[in-house]
N, C-alpha and C positions, 0 to 999 in steps of 0.2 A: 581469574581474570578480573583488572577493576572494570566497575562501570563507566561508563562515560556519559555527559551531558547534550544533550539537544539544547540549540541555541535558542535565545529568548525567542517569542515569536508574539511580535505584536498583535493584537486582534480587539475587534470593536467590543466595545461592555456589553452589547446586545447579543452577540455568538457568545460572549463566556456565560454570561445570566442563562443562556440557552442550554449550554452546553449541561452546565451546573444543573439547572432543573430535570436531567436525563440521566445523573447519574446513579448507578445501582445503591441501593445502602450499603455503606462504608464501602463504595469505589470512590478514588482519589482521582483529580482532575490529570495529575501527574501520572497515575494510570492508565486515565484510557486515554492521553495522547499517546502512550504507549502505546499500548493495543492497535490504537487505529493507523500508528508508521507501520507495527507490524502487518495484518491486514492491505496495507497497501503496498508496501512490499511484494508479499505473496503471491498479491492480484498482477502488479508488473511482471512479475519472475512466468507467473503462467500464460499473460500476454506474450513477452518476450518466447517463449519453448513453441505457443500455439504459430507465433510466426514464422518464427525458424524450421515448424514442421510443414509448413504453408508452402515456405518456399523450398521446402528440399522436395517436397511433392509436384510441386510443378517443372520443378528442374529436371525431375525421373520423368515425367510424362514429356517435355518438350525433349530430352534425349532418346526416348521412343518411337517419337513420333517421325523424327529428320534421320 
């Protein structure tokens, strides 16, 4: 499979200076914006399941109840 590109994303010199001073030895800037789509991904994907078990739990208990 090719890779594919994330589009440019502008950001103030003061978050990349930032960013830059946090990164691991020989981690690439182009890394961990990597990392942190992935990471944020993950955390929606588990948001999304934890709601959807949210409500299929309340839909079993309000179909219990009446």
């Amino acid at each position: 499979m090719k890779t594919a590109r994330f589009p440019s994303v502008r950001v103030d010199p003061a978050l990349r200076s930032e960013i830059e001073s946090l990164l691991k030895e020989g981690e690439t800037l182009s890394a961990f914006v990597a990392t942190s789509v992935r990471e944020q991904v993950r955390k929606r994907q588990l948001q999304d399941e934890f709601i959807k078990r949210g409500l299929a739990s309340l839909e079993a208990y309000e179909s219990s109840v009446t």
